[in-house]
C-alpha positions, 0 to 999 in steps of 0.5 A: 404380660402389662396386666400382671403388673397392674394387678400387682400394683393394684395390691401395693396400692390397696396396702398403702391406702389402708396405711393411709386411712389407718392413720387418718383416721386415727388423728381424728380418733384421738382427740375425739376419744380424749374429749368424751373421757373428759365429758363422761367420766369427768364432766369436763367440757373444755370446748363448752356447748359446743363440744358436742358440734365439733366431736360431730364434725371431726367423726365426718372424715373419720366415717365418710372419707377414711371409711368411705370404702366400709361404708360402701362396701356395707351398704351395697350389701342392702342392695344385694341382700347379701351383708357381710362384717361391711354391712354392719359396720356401716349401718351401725355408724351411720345410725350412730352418727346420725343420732349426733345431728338428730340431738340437735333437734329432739331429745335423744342420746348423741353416739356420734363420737362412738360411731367414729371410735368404731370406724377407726378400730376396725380400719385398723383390723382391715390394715392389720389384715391386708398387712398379714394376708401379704401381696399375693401376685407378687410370684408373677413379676419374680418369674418374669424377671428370670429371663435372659433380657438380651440374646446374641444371634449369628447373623453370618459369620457375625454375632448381634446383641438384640434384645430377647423380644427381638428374637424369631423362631429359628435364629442360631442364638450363641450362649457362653459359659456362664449365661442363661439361655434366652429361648426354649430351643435344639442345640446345633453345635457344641457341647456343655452341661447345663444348670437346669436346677432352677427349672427342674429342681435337680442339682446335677447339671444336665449335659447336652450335645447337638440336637438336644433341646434346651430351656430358657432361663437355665444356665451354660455352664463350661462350654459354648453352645449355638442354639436354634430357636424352637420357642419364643414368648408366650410358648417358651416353658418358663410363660407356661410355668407362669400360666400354671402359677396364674391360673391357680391364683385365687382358689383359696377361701379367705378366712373371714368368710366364716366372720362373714357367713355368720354376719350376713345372717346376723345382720337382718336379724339385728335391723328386725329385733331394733325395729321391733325394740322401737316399735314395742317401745313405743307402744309400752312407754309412749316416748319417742326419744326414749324409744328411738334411743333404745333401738339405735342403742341396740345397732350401736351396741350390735355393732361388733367392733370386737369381731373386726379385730378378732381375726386380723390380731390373732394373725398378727400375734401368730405371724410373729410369733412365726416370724421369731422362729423363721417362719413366715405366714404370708397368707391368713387363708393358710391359718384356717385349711392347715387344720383340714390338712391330711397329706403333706407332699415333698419335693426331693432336691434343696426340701428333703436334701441339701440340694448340692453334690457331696460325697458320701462314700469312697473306697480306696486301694491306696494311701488315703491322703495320696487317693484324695491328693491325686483325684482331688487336685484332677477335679480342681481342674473343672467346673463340674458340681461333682468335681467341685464335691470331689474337691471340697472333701480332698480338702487339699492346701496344694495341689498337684499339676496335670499336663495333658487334661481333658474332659470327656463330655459326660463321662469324666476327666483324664490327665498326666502326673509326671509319667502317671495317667490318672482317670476319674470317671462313671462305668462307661468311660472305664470301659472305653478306656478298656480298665477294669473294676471287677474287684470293687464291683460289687460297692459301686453297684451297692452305691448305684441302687442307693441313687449316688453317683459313682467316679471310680480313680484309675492309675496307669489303667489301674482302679485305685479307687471309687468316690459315691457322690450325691445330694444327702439328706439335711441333718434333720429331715429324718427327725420332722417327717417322722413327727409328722408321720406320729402326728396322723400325717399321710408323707409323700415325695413327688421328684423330677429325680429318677425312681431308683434315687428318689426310693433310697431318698425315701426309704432313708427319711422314712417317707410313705410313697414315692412319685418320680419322674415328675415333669415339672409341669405335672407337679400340679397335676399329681397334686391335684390328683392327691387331694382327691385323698384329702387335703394336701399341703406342698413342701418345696423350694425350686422354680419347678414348685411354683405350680404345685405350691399354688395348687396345693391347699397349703403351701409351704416354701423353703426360705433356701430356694428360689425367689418364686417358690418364696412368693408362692408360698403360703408359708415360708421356712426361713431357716430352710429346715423341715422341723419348721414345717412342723412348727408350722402346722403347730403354729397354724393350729394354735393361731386358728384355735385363738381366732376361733376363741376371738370370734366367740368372745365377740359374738358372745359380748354381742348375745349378752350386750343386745337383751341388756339393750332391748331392755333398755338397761344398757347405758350408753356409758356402759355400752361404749365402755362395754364395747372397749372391753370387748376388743380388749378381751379380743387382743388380750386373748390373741396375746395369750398365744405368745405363751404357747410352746410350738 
């Protein structure tokens, strides 16, 4: 696993290096610009004739240090003939740049100050950009860190703490309440229910008693479990969770590709009209300076500085603008496909529902207060979520001593009350305990085909009582899957859950279809088979999610759940409510709608700007403010988007 975190240094570092050519470059930028305002507009020359020496040797490490990358970049495209945004930008430099020795020498216009004022505008939209695009590896050092890092193994009679690269297929591990399991493996002693959300999704623990198998990573919850290795390293299901995720990293087109395609046709295009303006001035006017300034003028005027900003600054205005609302656009690329998008798929537990047990329904044949004081003070006695639900809705301020409590592995909890026996359990425990719930029968089953699960309350074998618990459904999810349903928008719910639970879930916010009984290694798959449909974009917040969020076209995290599906994700909900999803993908429309506007406002500078210039009636002045005035109109337009109700 080294190379992961290589990779993900390797993204640090290029963040930190553009941090540094940014401000690099513009110490050098600065007095630069101050000394061609004073010169041009002015006519003030405080470094006299050598003012025109040191604007070139100040624009040196600006293009040839800080831009050396662009440059690089740019020309390799002359070699492959294929030219991106690079290419222009380090043609157009060098050729303004050179056109500041070449005054030196011959009688021609001196772009070399300009040429550094390119440079530096566009090393602050690629900072801009690589700030806004995020760290995209960083799920991958978040998934690692998970794991158990030690194991304790029985060796004998006797328990070692080794640590968890040490351990072999077959080792008796020893788990205790409260620790995550080290290893994928099959229990062979012992009893206890297992917090399995972080794997799953589900927030109803998973009981597990001897040849059950068990996974890495999940949690022991109240008893101690001897577990035998059946998996270590890169087979355990955690590494093949980690697989999945890595292996659709890098799918997405990023969005200044559509800047790019154009450019690589814009590019020849330029270099033939300037070498067709020098040669056609040449052969009208007969002078070579003239000439040779008229056609540099066009690939300094070509040179888009405008188009280097039109992207990356309508994502920074949409990203905070996001950002106010707790929604974090992590990934540009998600900005350019939400338009495309035509399903958007849920996952149920802690996206749809509040991912905790709560009780929802009770019915009672005695006193209230007495029904919760008597089932609420049982429940305090476990660590069980649905006991924990049973006892934040008994709200008790005292509660009442039992002798003689027991757990009943799976099926609930007895105990004594004075001379009074009290059980809270499921059906089967009733029927083990031969009690009798006929008379309120017919609302449990109602409560059952409803996906909740039901505890019923006995007295002295005597049903006094029933409770319905279950993961309800967040205040607003009904209201945001129905804005997007009017917006045109295709829902659907894939789960772990079971397909009784996961319909009611459905039926209840109004989803269209139900995909149940999910392995969390087929979440992607299911996805996969969804954008056969169209494109998708994937709502979730577990572990679980991980593989189905990088799979899916865009991917939008609830900032409730886990780190990983945070990392994942394309966008993340911090407030971990679904009008944020909502708000997301009127964002996202919005955000792409002022890109598309900045790269026409730039291309469009460029088909008025570049005639003017072959004409020769485009003055230097002009052109460098002209150019200004371009990437101003670019980041005023982005700003615009502030305006914008979302």
């Amino acid at each position: 696993m080294e190379h992961k975190h290589h990779i993900e240094s390797l993204e640090e570092q290029e963040m930190r290096l553009w941090k540094i050519r940014l401000w690099g470059a513009w110490i050098f930028a600065v007095p630069i610009a101050i000394l061609m305002i004073l010169e041009r507009f002015f006519q003030i020359m405080p470094l006299g004739n050598y003012t025109s020496l040191i604007i070139l040797l100040i624009g040196f490490p600006v293009i040839f240090i800080f831009g050396w990358q662009t440059i690089r970049a740019g020309m390799r495209g002359f070699i492959s003939f294929y030219f991106s945004m690079d290419s222009l930008i380090a043609l157009g430099t060098i050729i303004a740049y050179a056109t500041g020795i070449l005054a030196f020498f011959i009688k021609i216009q001196d772009y070399s100050g300009v040429s550094a004022m390119i440079m530096s505008i566009f090393i602050a939209g690629k900072y801009i950009e690589t700030k806004a695009r995020g760290k995209a590896s960083q799920e991958i050092k978040k998934l690692l860190e998970l794991g158990a890092k030690k194991a304790r193994i029985l060796k004998g009679k006797e328990e070692i703490e080794i640590p968890i690269s040490e351990v072999k297929i077959g080792d008796i591990i020893v788990i205790r309440p409260g620790e995550k399991i080290p290893t994928d493996g099959v229990v062979t002693k012992g009893q206890s229910a297992i917090d399995e959300s972080m794997i799953t999704g589900e927030s109803m623990p998973v009981e597990k008693k001897i040849k059950d198998t068990v996974i890495g990573a999940t949690i022991n919850q109240d008893g101690i479990l001897y577990v035998k290795a059946t998996k270590i390293g890169r087979d355990t299901f955690l590494a093949h969770i980690i697989d999945l995720v890595e292996s659709a990293q890098g799918t997405k087109v990023p969005i200044q590709k559509v800047a790019d395609k154009v450019t690589n046709i814009f590019v020849p295009a330029i270099l033939i009209l300037s070498a067709i303006t020098f040669i056609g001035w040449i052969i009208f006017s007969s002078d070579l300076s003239r000439s040779l300034g008229v056609a540099i003028s066009v690939l300094v005027i070509a040179c888009p500085c405008a188009l280097g900003l039109a992207v990356p600054i309508a994502l920074m205005v949409g990203s905070g603008m996001g950002a106010k609302r707790g929604i974090l656009i992590r990934k540009g690329e998600a900005i350019q496909t939400m338009k495309e998008v035509k399903i958007i798929a849920f996952d149920k537990t802690g996206t749809i529902t509040k991912g905790k047990p709560e009780v929802t329904d009770f019915i009672s044949k005695v006193k209230e207060n007495y029904f919760w004081e008597v089932s609420g003070s049982l429940e305090n006695m476990s660590e069980h979520p649905i006991a924990k639900a049973i006892v934040t809705k008994a709200a008790l301020k005292n509660y009442k001593k039992f002798t003689n409590f027991s757990v009943v592995r799976g099926r609930g909890l007895e105990g004594k009350l004075g001379n009074k026996k009290i059980v809270v359990g499921n059906r089967t425990l009733m029927n083990e305990k031969k009690i009798s719930f006929k008379l309120i029968e017919s609302q449990i089953k109602s409560w059952e085909e409803e996906g909740k699960t039901t505890m019923i309350v006995a007295e002295n074998s005597k049903v006094i009582g029933a409770v319905a618990v279950a993961d309800a459904v967040k205040d607003d999810s009904i209201k945001a899957i129905s804005a997007l349903k009017k917006r045109g928008y295709k829902t659907v719910m894939i789960t772990g859950d079971n397909e009784t639970t996961a319909k009611a879930i459905a039926k209840q916010v109004g989803i269209d279809e139900v995909i149940a009984n999910v392995l969390p290694e087929e979440k992607a798959k299911k996805v996969e088979e969804l954008q056969k449909r169209g494109m998708v974009a994937f709502v979730g917040d577990g572990i679980n999610d991980a593989p189905a969020l990088k799979q899916s076209n865009v991917s939008i995290a609830m900032g409730s759940g886990s780190d990983i599906a945070i990392e994942v994700g394309d966008i993340v909900l911090v407030k971990g409510s679904l009008i944020g999803v909502v708000q997301a993908i009127n964002l996202s429309k919005e955000t792409f709608k002022k890109i598309k506007q900045n790269l026409f406002w730039a291309f469009g500078y460029n088909i008025i700007a570049i005639p003017l210039a072959v004409a020769g009636v485009l003055s230097p002045v002009v052109a460098e403010l002209a150019m200004a005035l371009s990437s101003i109109s670019v980041v005023t337009n982005a700003n615009l988007l502030r305006r914008k109700e979302i």
